[in-house]
SEMAR-547603 format. One line per 5 residues: number of its first residue (from 1); their letters; for each residue x, y, z of C-alpha. Coordinates in Angstrom, 2 decimals. Layout:
NUM) a) X Y Z  ...
***
This chain:
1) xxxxx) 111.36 65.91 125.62  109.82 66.43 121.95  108.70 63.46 120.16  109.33 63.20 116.71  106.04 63.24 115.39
6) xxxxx) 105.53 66.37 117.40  107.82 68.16 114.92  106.48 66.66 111.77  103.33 68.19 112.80  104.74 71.28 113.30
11) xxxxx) 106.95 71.19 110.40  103.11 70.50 108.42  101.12 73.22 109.59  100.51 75.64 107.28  100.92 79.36 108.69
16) xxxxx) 98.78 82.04 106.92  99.10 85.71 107.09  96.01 86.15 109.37  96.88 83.69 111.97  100.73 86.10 112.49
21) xxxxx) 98.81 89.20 112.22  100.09 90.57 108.93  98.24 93.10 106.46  100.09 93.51 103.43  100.18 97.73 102.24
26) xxxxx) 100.84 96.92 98.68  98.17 96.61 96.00  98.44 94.34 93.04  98.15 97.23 91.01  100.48 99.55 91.98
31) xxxxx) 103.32 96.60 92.09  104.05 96.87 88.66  103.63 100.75 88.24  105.93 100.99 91.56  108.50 98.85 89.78
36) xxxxx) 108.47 100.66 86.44  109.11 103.64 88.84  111.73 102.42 90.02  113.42 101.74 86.50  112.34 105.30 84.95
41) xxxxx) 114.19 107.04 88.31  117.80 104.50 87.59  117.42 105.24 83.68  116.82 108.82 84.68  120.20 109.04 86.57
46) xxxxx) 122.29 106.80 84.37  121.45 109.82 81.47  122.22 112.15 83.94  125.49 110.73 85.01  126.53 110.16 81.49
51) xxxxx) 125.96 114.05 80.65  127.74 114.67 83.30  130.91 112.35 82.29  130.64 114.09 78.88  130.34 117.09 79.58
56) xxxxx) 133.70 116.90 81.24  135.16 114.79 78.18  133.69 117.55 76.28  135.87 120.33 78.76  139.06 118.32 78.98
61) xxxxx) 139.24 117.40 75.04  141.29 120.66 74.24  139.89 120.87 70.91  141.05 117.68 69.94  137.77 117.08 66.97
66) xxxxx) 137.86 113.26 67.64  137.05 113.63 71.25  134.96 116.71 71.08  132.90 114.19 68.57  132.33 111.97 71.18
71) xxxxx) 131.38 113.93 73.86  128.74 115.81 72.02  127.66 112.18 71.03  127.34 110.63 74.40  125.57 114.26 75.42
76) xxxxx) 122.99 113.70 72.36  122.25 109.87 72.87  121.67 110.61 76.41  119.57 113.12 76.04  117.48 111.53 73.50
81) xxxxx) 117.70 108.38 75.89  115.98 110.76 78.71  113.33 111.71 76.10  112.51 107.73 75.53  112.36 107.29 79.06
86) xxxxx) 110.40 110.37 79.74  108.18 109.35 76.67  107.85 105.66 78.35  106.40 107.21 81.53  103.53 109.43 79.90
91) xxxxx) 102.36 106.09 78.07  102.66 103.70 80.74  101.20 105.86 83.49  98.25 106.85 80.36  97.66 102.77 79.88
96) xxxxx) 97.68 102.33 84.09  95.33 104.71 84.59  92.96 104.10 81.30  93.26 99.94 82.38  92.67 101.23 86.28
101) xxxxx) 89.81 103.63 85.18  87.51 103.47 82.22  86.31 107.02 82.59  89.52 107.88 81.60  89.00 106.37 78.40
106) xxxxx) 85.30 107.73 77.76  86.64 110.97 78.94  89.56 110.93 75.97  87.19 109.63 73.24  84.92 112.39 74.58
111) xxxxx) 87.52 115.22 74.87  88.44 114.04 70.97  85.28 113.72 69.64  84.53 117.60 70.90  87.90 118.37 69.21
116) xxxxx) 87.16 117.22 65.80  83.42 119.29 66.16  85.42 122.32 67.11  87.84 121.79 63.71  84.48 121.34 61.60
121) xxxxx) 83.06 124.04 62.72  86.17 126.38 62.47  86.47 125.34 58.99  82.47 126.15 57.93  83.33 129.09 59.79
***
């Protein structure tokens, strides 16, 4: 039979992830990248969906100019919603990898700096 204090000490004992054996396979960093992910591919198919959707309001209005209106709107804001998103990934994914990597940001100023000598000299030129 179990005393009581036998199971506040057990209750106490602190269990860390060495003593069960676990390794975790995330990295800090790519948590946040892998949940942005996550919300670009949902945003991605909620603008799909929607095109979809109007597309067939767009088939079934029968010429009717209020509807035909609204399906080319929903078609439009979607498809500049997929540009945002698409937009959101190149900047993100740029910041990651310039905060993960400062070569990548020597490399830019670099590649921009060689740029503007190449616009200089085209113009003396």
């Amino acid at each position: 039979m179990t005393r009581l204090s036998d199971m506040f000490r057990l209750a106490v004992y602190k269990i860390t992830t060495d003593d069960i054996g676990y390794k975790p396979t995330a990295k800090e960093d790519t948590t946040v990248q892998g949940l942005l992910n996550s919300a670009y591919y949902w945003a991605t198919i909620v603008a799909v969906i929607v095109i979809v959707i109007a597309g067939f309001m767009y088939t079934t209005s029968q010429g009717d100019p209020n509807k035909v209106a609204r399906a080319k709107n929903a078609i439009l804001y979607a498809i500049v919603g997929l540009i945002i998103v698409l937009a959101a990934v190149a900047i993100v994914n740029f910041i990651l990898a310039t905060e993960l990597s400062p070569s990548a940001y020597t490399k830019l100023i670099e590649l921009a700096s060689v740029g503007n000598d190449m616009i200089m000299i085209g113009g003396v030129l």
